[in-house]
C-alpha positions as a Python dict, from the first residue, in 0.01 Angstrom:
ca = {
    (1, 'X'): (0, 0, 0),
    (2, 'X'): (270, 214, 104),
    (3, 'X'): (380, 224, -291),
    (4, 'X'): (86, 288, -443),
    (5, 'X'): (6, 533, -212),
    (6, 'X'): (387, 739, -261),
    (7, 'X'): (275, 693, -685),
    (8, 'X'): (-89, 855, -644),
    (9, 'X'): (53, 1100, -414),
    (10, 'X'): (341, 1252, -680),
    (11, 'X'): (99, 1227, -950),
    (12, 'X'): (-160, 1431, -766),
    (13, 'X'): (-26, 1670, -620),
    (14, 'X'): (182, 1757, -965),
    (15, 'X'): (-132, 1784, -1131),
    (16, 'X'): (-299, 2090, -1238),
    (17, 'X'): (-655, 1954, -1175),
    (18, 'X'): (-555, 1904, -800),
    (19, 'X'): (-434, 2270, -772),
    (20, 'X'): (-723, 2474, -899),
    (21, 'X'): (-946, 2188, -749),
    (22, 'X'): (-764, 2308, -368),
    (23, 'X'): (-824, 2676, -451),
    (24, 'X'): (-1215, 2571, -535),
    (25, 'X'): (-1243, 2404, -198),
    (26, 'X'): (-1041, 2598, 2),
    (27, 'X'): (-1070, 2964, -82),
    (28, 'X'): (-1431, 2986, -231),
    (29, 'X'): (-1631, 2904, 76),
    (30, 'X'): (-1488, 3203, 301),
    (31, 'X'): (-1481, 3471, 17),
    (32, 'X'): (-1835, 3393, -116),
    (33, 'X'): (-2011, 3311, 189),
    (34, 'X'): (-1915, 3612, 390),
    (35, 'X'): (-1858, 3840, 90),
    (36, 'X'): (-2199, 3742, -86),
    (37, 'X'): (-2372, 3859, 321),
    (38, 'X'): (-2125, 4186, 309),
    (39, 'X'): (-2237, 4272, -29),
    (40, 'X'): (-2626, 4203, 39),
    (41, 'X'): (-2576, 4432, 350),
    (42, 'X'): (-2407, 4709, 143),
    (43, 'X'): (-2551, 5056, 48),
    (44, 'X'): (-2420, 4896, -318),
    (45, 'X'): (-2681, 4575, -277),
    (46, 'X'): (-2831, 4757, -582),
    (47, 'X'): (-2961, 4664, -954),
    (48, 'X'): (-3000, 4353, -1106),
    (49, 'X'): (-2819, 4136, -806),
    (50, 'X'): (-3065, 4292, -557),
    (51, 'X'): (-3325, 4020, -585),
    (52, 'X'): (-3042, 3745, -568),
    (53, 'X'): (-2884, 3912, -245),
    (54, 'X'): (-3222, 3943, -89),
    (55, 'X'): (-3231, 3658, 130),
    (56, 'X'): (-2912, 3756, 305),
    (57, 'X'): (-3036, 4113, 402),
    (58, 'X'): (-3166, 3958, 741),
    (59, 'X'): (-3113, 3802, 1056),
    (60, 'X'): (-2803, 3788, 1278),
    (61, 'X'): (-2490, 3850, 1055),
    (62, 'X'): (-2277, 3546, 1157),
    (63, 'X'): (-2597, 3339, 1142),
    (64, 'X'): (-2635, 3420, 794),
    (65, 'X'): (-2302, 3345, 714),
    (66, 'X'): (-2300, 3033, 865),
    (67, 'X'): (-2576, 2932, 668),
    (68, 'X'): (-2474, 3031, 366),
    (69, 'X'): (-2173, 2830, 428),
    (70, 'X'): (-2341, 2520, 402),
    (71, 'X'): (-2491, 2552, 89),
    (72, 'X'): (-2154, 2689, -74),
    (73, 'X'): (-1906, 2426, 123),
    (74, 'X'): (-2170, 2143, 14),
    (75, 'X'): (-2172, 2215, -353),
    (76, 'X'): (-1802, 2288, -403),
    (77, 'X'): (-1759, 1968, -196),
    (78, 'X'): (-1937, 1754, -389),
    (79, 'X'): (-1822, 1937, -740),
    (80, 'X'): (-1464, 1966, -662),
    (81, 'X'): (-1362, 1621, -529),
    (82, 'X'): (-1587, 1467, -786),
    (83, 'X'): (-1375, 1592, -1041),
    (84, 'X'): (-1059, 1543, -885),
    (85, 'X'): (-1154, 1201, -786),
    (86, 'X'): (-1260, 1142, -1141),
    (87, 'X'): (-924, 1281, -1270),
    (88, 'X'): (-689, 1066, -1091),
    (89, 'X'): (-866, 754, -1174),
    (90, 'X'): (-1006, 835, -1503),
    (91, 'X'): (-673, 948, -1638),
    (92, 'X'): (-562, 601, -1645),
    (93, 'X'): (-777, 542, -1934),
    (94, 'X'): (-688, 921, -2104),
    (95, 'X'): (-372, 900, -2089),
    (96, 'X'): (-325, 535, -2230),
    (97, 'X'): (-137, 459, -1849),
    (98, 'X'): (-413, 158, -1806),
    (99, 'X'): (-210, -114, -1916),
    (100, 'X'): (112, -57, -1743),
    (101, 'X'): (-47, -110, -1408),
    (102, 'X'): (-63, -471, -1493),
    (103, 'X'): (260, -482, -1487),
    (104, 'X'): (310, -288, -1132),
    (105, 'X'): (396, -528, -814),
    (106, 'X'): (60, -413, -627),
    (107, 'X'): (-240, -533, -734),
    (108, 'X'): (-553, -297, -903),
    (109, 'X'): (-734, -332, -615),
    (110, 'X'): (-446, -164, -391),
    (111, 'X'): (-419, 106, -633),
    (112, 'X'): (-795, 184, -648),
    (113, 'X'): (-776, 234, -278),
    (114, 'X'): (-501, 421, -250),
    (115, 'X'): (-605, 653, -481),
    (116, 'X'): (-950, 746, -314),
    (117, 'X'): (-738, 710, 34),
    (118, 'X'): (-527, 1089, -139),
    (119, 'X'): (-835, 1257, -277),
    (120, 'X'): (-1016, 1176, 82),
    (121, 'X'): (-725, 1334, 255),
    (122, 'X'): (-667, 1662, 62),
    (123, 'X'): (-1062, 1684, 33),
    (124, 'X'): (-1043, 1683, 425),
    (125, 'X'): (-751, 1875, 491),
    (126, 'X'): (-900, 2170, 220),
    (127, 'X'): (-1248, 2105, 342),
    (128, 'X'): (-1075, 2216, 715),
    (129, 'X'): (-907, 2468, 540),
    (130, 'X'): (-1226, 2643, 456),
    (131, 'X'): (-1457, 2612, 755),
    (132, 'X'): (-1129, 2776, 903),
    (133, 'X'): (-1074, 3076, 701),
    (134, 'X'): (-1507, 3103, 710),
    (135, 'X'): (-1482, 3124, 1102),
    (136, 'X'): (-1146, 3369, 1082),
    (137, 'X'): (-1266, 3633, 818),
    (138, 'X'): (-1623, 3657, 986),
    (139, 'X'): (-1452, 3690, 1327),
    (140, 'X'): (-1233, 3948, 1174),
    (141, 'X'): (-1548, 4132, 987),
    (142, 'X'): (-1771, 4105, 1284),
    (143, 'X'): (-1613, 3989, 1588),
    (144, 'X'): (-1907, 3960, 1784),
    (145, 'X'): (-2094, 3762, 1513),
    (146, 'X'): (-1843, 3449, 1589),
    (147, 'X'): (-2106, 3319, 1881),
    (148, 'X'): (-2065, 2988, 2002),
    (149, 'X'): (-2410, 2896, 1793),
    (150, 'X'): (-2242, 3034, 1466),
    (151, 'X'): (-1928, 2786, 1570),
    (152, 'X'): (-2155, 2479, 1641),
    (153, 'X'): (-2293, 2541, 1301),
    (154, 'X'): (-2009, 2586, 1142),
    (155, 'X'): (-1861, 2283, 1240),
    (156, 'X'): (-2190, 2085, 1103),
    (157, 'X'): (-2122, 2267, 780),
    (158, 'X'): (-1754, 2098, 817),
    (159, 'X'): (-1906, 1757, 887),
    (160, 'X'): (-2177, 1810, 579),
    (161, 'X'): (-1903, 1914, 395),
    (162, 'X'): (-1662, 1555, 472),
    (163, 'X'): (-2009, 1370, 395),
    (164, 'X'): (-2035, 1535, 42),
    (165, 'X'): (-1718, 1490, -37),
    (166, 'X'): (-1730, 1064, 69),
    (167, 'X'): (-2020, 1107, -143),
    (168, 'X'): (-1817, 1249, -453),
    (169, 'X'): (-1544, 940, -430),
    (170, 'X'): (-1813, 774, -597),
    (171, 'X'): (-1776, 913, -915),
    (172, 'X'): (-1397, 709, -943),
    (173, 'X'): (-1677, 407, -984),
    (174, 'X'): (-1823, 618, -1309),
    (175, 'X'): (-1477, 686, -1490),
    (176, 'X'): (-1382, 367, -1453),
    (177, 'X'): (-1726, 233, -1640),
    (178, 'X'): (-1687, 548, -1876),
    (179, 'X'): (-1311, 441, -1942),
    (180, 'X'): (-1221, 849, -1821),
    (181, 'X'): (-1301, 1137, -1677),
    (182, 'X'): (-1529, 1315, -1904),
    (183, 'X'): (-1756, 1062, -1823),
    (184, 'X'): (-1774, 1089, -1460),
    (185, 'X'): (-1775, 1534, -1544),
    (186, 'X'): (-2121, 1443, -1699),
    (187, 'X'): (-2224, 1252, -1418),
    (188, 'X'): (-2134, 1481, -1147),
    (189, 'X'): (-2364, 1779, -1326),
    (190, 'X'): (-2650, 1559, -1387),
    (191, 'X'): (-2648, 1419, -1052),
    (192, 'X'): (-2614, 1776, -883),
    (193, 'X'): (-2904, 1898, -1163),
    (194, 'X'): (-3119, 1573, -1039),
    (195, 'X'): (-3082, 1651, -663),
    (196, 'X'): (-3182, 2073, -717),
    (197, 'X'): (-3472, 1909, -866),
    (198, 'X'): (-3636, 1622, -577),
    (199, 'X'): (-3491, 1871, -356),
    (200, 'X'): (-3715, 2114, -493),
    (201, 'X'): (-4020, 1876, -443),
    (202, 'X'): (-3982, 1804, -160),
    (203, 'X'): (-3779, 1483, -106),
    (204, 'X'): (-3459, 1592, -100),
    (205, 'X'): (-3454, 1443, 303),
    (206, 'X'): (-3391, 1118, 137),
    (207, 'X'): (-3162, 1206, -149),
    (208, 'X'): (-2769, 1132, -60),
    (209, 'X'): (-2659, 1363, -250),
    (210, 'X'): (-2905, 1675, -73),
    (211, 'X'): (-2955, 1566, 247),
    (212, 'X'): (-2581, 1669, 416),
    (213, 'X'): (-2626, 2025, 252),
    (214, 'X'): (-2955, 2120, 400),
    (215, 'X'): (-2824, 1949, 718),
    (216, 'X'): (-2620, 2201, 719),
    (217, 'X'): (-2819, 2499, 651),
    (218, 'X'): (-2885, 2488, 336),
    (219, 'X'): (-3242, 2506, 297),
    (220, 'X'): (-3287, 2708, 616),
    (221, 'X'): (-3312, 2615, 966),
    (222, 'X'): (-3687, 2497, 906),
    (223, 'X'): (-3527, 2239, 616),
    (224, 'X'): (-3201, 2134, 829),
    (225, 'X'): (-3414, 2058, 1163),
    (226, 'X'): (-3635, 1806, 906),
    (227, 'X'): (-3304, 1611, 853),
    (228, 'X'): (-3300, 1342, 1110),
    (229, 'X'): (-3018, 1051, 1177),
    (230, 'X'): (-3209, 801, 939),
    (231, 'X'): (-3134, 1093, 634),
    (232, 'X'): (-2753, 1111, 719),
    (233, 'X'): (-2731, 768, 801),
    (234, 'X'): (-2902, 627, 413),
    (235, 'X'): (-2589, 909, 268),
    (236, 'X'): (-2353, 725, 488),
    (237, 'X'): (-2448, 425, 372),
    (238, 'X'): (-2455, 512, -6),
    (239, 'X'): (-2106, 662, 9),
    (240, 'X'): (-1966, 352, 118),
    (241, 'X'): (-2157, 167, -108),
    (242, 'X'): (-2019, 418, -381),
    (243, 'X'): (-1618, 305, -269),
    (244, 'X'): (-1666, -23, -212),
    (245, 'X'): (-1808, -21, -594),
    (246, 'X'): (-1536, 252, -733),
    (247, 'X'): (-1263, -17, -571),
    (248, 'X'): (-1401, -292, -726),
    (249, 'X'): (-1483, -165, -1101),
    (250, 'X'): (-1132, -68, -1057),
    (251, 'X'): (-990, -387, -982),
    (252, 'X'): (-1171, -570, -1216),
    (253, 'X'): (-1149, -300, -1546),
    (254, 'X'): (-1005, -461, -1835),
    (255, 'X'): (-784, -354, -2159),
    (256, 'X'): (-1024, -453, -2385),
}
């Protein structure tokens, strides 16, 4: 394991994919989810953006924030590890490397693991990254608005956040069936467009893929106290469901 996981760790972090992937994940959530409440609050919240900006005119500033935050952290989540995830395992396939891990001394199963084992790590350790620049640039716009209610949420944003992106190792499972990434790219916008859409009547309690975000916010505080354990515990389940089967398509992909 320890080979496989020093080979997926050069190639990954060399990549270009991983580096605009960690700015996505890392910097986004801060900048647009207290920037997006600054701007609403502005005498500038003018124009065509008015209407857009609306719903973050009111209530308690770091509330707002936080909330906001779990929308933005669960769609970059889900977005950005999907594709990196799909990346590193489609580019096997892309870049005609397939065959020569055949010849490697660790078997295809190995490999499959230790690639989601990287993505899960810097998806963590970016997904941290965030939630901890969110709490420092609010405390340092508003330093009372940092209450230890806007900190519990913002840690459930951090946990939706880990969930979403489990969720998004999934999508290895698709390039491998799609034989590379721009497969898996397709699937990770209709599966986002999908979940908007039962979310939007009314069912998104019970979609994977919807639950963790308005868990943590998303939706509103009415929508995130209608999540209960049997919601986050079906996503759970389905992102483990969603390795176990990435590993194995992986491990049992052929040339032909």
């Amino acid at each position: 394991m320890r080979i496989a996981l020093a080979l997926q760790v050069a190639t990954f972090s060399r990549s270009l994919t991983a580096r605009l992937a960690t700015v996505l994940l890392a910097a986004f959530p801060p900048l647009m989810s207290v920037g997006m409440v600054v701007l609403a609050r502005s005498a500038d919240a003018a124009g065509p953006s008015a209407a857009k900006l609306a719903p973050y005119r009111e209530g308690p500033f770091g509330e707002t924030v936080a909330g906001l935050a779990g929308q933005v952290v669960s769609v970059v989540a889900l977005i950005g590890v999907g594709f990196a995830v799909a990346w590193l395992v489609g580019r096997e396939w892309a870049d005609r490397t397939v065959g020569s891990l055949f010849a490697l001394p660790v078997g295809r199963a190995e490999i499959a693991r230790a690639k989601l084992v990287v993505v899960a790590a810097w998806a963590a350790a970016s997904l941290t990254v965030a939630v901890a620049l969110t709490a420092a640039v609010l405390a340092l716009v508003d330093p009372a608005a940092l209450t230890a209610a806007v900190a519990g949420q913002l840690v459930r944003v951090w946990l939706a956040g880990l969930l979403m992106a489990a969720l998004a190792l999934g999508f290895g499972g698709i390039a491998v069936l799609t034989r590379g990434y721009l497969g898996a790219a397709g699937a990770i916008v209709g599966v986002t467009a999908a979940s908007q859409i039962l979310a939007m009547v009314g069912l998104g309690a019970w979609v994977p893929y919807v639950a963790p975000a308005m868990w943590a916010g998303a939706g509103g505080p009415e929508e995130a106290a209608a999540i209960g354990p049997m919601s986050l515990a079906i996503a759970v389940a389905f992102a483990a469901a969603a390795v176990w089967a990435s590993v194995r398509a992986f491990a049992h992909a052929r040339l032909d």
